[in-house]
Every structure is written in C-alpha cells, then in structure tokens.
C-alpha positions as CSV (number, residue, x, y, z in Angstrom):
1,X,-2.4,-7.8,80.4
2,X,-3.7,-10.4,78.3
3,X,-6.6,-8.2,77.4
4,X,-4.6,-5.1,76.5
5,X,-2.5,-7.5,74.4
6,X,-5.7,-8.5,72.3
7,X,-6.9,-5.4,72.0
8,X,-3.6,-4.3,70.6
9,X,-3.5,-6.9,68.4
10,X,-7.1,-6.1,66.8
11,X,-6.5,-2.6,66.3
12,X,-3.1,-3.4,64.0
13,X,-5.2,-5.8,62.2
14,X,-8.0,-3.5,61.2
15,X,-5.6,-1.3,60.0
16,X,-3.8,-3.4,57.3
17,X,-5.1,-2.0,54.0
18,X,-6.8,-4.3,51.5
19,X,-5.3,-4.3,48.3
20,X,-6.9,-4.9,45.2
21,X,-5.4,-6.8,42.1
22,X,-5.4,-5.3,38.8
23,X,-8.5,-6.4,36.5
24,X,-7.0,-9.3,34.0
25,X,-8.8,-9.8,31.2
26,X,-7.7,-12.3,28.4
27,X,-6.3,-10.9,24.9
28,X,-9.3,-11.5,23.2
29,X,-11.7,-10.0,25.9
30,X,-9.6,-7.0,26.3
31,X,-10.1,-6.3,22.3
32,X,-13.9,-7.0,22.7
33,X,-14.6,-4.6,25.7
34,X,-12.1,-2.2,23.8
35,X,-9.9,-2.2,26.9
36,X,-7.0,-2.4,24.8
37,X,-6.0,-1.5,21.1
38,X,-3.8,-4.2,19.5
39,X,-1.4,-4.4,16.7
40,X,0.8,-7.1,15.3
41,X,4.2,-7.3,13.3
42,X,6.5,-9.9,12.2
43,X,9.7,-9.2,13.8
44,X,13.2,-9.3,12.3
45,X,15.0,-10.1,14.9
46,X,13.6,-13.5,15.1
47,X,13.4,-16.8,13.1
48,X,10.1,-18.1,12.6
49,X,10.6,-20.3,15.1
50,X,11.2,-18.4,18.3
51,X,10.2,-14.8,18.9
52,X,8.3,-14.4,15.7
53,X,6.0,-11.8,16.2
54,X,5.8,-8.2,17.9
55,X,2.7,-7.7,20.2
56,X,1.9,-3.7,20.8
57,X,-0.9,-2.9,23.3
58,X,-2.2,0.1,24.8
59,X,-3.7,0.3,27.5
60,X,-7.2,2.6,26.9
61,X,-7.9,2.6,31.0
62,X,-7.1,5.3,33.2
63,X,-5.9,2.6,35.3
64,X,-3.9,-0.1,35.4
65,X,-4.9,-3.8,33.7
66,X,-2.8,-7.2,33.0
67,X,-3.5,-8.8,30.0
68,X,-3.0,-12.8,29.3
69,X,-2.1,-14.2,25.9
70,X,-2.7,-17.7,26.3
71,X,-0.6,-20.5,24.7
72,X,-2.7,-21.8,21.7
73,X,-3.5,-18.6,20.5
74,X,-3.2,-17.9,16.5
75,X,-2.8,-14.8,14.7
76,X,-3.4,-15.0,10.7
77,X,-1.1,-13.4,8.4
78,X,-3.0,-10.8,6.4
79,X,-0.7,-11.6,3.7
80,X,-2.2,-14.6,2.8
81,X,1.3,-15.7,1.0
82,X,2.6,-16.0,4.8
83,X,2.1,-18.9,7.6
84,X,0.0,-18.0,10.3
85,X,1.1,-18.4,13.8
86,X,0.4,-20.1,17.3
87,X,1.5,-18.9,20.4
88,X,3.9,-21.5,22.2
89,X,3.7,-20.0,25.7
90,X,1.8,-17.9,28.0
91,X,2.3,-14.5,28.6
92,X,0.9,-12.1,31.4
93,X,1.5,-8.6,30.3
94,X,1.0,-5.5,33.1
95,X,0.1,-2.4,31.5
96,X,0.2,1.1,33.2
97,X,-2.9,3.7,32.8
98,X,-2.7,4.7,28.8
99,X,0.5,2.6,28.2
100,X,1.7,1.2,25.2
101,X,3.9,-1.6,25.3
102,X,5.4,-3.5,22.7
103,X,7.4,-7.1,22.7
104,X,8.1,-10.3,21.1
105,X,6.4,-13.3,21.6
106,X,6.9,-17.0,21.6
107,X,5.7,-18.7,18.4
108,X,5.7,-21.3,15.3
109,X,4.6,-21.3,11.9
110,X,1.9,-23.6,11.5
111,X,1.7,-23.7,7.5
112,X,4.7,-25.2,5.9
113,X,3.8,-24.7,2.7
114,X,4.0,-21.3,2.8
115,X,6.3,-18.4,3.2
116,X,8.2,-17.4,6.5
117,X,7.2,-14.2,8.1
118,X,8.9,-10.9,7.4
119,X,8.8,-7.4,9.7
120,X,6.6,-5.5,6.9
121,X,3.8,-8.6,7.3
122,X,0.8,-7.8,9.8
123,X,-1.3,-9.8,11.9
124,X,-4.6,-10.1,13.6
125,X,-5.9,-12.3,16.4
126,X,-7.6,-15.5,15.5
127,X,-8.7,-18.4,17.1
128,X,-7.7,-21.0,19.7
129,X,-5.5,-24.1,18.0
130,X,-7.5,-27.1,17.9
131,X,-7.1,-30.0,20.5
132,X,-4.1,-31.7,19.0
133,X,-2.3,-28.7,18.3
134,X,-2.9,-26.7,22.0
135,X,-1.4,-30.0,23.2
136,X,1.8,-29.7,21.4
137,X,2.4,-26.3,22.3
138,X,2.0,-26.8,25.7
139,X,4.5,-29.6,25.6
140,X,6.8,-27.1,23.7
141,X,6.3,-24.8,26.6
142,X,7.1,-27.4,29.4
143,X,9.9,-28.7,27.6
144,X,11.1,-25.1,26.8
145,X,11.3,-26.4,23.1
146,X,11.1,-23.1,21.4
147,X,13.6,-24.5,18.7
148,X,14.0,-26.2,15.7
149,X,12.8,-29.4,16.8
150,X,9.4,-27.9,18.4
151,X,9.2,-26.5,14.7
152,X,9.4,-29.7,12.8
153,X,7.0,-31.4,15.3
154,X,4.2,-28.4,14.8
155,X,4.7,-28.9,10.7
156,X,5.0,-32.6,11.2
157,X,1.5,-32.5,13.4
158,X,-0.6,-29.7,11.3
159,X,0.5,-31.2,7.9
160,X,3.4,-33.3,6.6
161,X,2.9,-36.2,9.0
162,X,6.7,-36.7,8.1
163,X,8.0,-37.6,11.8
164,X,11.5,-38.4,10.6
165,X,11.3,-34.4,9.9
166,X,11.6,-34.3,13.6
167,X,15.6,-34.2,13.8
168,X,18.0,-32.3,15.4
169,X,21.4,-32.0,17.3
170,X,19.6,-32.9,20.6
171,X,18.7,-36.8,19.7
172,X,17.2,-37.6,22.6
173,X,14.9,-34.4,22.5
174,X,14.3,-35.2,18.9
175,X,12.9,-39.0,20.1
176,X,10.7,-37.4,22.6
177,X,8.6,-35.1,20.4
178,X,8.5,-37.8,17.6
179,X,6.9,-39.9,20.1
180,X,4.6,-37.2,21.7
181,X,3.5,-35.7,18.0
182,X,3.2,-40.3,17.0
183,X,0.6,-40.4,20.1
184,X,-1.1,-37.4,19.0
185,X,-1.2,-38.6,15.3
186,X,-1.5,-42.2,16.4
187,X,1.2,-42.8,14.0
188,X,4.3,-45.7,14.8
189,X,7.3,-43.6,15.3
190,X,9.9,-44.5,13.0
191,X,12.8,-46.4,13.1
192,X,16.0,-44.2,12.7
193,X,18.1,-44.4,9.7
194,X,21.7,-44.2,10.5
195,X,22.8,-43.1,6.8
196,X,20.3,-40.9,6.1
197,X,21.8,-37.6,6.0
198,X,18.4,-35.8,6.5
199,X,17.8,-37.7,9.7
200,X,21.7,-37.6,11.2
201,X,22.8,-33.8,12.3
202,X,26.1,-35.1,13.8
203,X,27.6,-36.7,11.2
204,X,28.9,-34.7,8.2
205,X,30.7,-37.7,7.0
206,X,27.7,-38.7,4.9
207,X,27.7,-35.3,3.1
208,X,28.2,-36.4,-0.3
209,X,28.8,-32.2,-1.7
210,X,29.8,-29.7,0.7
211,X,29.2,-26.1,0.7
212,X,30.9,-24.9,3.4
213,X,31.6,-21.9,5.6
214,X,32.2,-20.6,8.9
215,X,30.9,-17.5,11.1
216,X,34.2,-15.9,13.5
217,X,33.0,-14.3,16.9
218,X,33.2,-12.8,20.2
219,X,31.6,-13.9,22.8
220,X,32.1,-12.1,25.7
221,X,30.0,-14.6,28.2
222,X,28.1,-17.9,27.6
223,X,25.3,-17.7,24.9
224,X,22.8,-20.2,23.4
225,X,24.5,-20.5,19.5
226,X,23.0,-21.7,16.6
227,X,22.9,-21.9,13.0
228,X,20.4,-22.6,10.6
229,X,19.7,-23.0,7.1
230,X,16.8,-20.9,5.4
231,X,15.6,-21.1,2.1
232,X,14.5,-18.3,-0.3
233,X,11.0,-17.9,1.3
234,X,12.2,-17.4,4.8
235,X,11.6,-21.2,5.6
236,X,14.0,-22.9,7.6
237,X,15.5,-26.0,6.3
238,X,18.2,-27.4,8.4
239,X,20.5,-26.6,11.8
240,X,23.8,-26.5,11.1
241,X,25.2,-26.2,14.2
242,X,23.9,-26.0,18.0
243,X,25.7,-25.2,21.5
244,X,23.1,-24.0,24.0
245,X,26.6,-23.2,26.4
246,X,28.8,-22.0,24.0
247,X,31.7,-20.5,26.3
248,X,33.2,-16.7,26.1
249,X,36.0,-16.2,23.8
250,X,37.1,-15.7,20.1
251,X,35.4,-18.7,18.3
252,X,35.4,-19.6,14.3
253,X,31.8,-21.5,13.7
254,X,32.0,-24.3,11.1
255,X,29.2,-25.0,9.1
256,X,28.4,-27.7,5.9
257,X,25.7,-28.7,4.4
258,X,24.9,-31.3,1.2
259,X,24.1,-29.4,-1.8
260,X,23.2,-33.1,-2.9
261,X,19.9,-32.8,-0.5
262,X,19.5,-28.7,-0.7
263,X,19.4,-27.6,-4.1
264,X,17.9,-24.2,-4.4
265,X,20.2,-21.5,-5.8
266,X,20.2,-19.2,-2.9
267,X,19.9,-20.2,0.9
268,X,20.4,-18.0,3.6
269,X,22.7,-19.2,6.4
270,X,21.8,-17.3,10.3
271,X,23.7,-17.4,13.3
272,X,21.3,-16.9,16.3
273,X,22.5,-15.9,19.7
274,X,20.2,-16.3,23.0
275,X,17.2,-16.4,20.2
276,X,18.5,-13.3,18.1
277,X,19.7,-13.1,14.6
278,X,23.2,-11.8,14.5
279,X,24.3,-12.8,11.2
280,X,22.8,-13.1,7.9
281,X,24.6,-14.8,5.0
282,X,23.4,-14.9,1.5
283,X,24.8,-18.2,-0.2
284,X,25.1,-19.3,-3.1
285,X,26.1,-23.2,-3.9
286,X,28.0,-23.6,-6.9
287,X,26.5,-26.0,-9.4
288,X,23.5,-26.0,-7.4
C-alpha cells in the first residue's frame, strides 16, 4: 500500500504545470529595448504635490510584460519654465499583449523656483535623484507623506535649505521630516517660533489681515480634505485646512489666510478630496 501510495503521489506531482512570470523590465530598460513606447503629461487633476503626472505605456510585445518605475526616478519638463519631477514611490505596472495603459503617479516638484506643472506640459524620463534626494523620497514613501509637508522637505533639501518651511497641520509629522531633511543636510533643526504665523497652521489668531472664505460640501462617506493655497504660477504656498477623516455629511469649510504674509494679487484657493482637486477658486485680496 505504501508503495502505491508513493507512486500516486509522484505522478500528481509531475503533473503540476510550471508557470512562468511575466518578463519585468525597469522603465528605463523597457524604453531602451523598445519594449514599450512612453509618453508623459502633467495631469490636472492633481496638485503638484501628489499625483502630478500621467504615465501612458504601450506594451509593443505580443505578450504580456510588468514594468517597474522605481522611486527616485525624474522626468524633466520640456517646458523649461516648469519644475521637473521625482517619483515618490514605486510602481509595478502589468501590461497586456499591445496594451496601452495610462495613470497617475506619485510625485514632487523638485525646483521651487519655477512654475507648477500644467496638463498641456510634457515630460521625458531622466535620471535617478542623487543620494540625498532618493533618500528623502523613500522616507516620503514609508511614511506615506505624499503631502504638503513631503513637499516643503523636497524644496527645503534640493534648494532653500529653509527647514522652518517644513510646516503643517500635522506638528509632529512636520518635526520628523525637519529632522530627517537636518540629518541629510547636516543642518541644526530649528527651534519653533510660537508667533510666527508662517510656522503655526493652527492658530489663526496671529493673522494680522484676513481674507477669508469657505468651501460648502457633501460628503457622502469619509474623505481625506484639504485645502491649499496656490499662487499664480501653480506653486503652492500654504494649507489652509487639513482632516485626513473628514466624516460624511453637509460640511461648510472655513478657510483664512494673512494677506499681511501673501501679497500677490491673485491666489488660487483648492479643495482636494482623497488626492483630487474638486474646487478651484480664483481670489483676489483686496488691497493686496
């Protein structure tokens, strides 16, 4: 019996089939080998910030591939007017025989000088991030700090060096990356000043001239909410206001900001839900 039960045994084990992954090849490799044709657009659902760009692939095989875009990665603005930008977390994209795909992206701007991106600017793949910067973004992607705060630490790292940029709703959060972009930089992270209105989200009592507004919504289950201040190239400036669990129900959204500290003549105010913008307001400070 024991013998029959073995032989049994080895014929259902001979006749497992083997399978065999799909090839992967890496963004760059694919491009090389022409395994894939790529093209790259900002993408207006998006701050700059988040989901900034739109990947579309196709897939030149008769068979299936995955592709990896790996967190570092930079594509350059061929408007040369507009901030380049590095990938802030890995993707693996599956790709059918002759399939085009397109989707966003995680990403930051990484020159703060220059314009924001807009859905009529292209892009094409660059390099790899230097040392310094690939370790930032992978923080960012560990921490899941695809936000304003990961923002101000990737400007704060590539070029200001202005850590007391690094401020948000989430204090805590805010302390973390100014002490992870101070070790990178080694820089002393600075001390926090309580009545500096650029440095305190919380407290609007140290507005000294309010423009003021407010956003009324539905929301029919709990969203990520936030609000953010642009300026006129596209750049953000400030958060206004931040609930990562904002519950379902009819809710009006108050916002202020200090026209003291923002002077520009126009500003454009965004309400983002679950990374999406869902509002855009054009504003217009009096007497600014």
């Amino acid at each position: 019996m024991k013998t029959i039960v073995l032989f049994l045994f080895g014929i259902t084990l001979s006749s497992v089939p083997t399978i065999t992954p799909d090839p992967t090849y890496t963004l760059s490799q694919a491009l090389e080998e022409t395994t894939v044709t790529l093209s790259v657009q900002g993408n207006a659902a998006s701050t700059h910030y988040e989901k900034p760009i739109l990947l579309t692939l196709k897939n030149q095989l008769a068979k299936p591939i995955r592709i990896t875009l790996p967190n570092g990665q930079i594509f350059k603005a061929n408007d040369s007017l507009v901030q380049d930008i590095v990938i802030t977390k890995e993707e693996l994209i599956a790709l059918k025989p002759h399939e085009t795909k397109t989707l966003p992206v995680y990403g930051m701007c990484i020159e703060p000088n220059l314009s924001g991106f807009n859905e009529e600017v292209s892009y094409r793949l660059a390099g790899m991030a230097d040392e310094k910067l690939q370790k930032l973004t992978t923080e960012i992607e560990a921490r899941k700090d695809f936000n304003t705060l990961g923002q101000h630490a990737v400007w704060a790292l590539v070029e200001t060096a202005d850590l007391t940029g690094i401020n948000g709703f989430d204090e805590a959060e805010a302390l973390h990356l100014q002490s992870y972009v101070a070790d990178l930089m080694d820089l002393q992270v600075p001390e926090r000043n309580p009545n500096d209105y650029r440095q305190n989200y919380r407290d609007n009592s140290l507005i000294k001239r309010a423009a003021k507004g407010s956003f009324k919504f539905t929301f029919h289950q709990e969203r990520a909410v936030t609000i953010a201040l642009f300026d006129e190239a596209n750049i953000l400036v400030r958060e206004l206001y931040n609930n990562p669990q904002q519950q379902p129900g009819n809710e009006t959204l108050q916002f202020a900001f200090d026209m003291e500290v923002y002077r520009d003549k126009i500003y454009y105010v965004r309400m983002i839900v679950d990374g999406e913008i869902k509002i855009n307001l054009t504003m217009q400070p009096k007497g600014s």
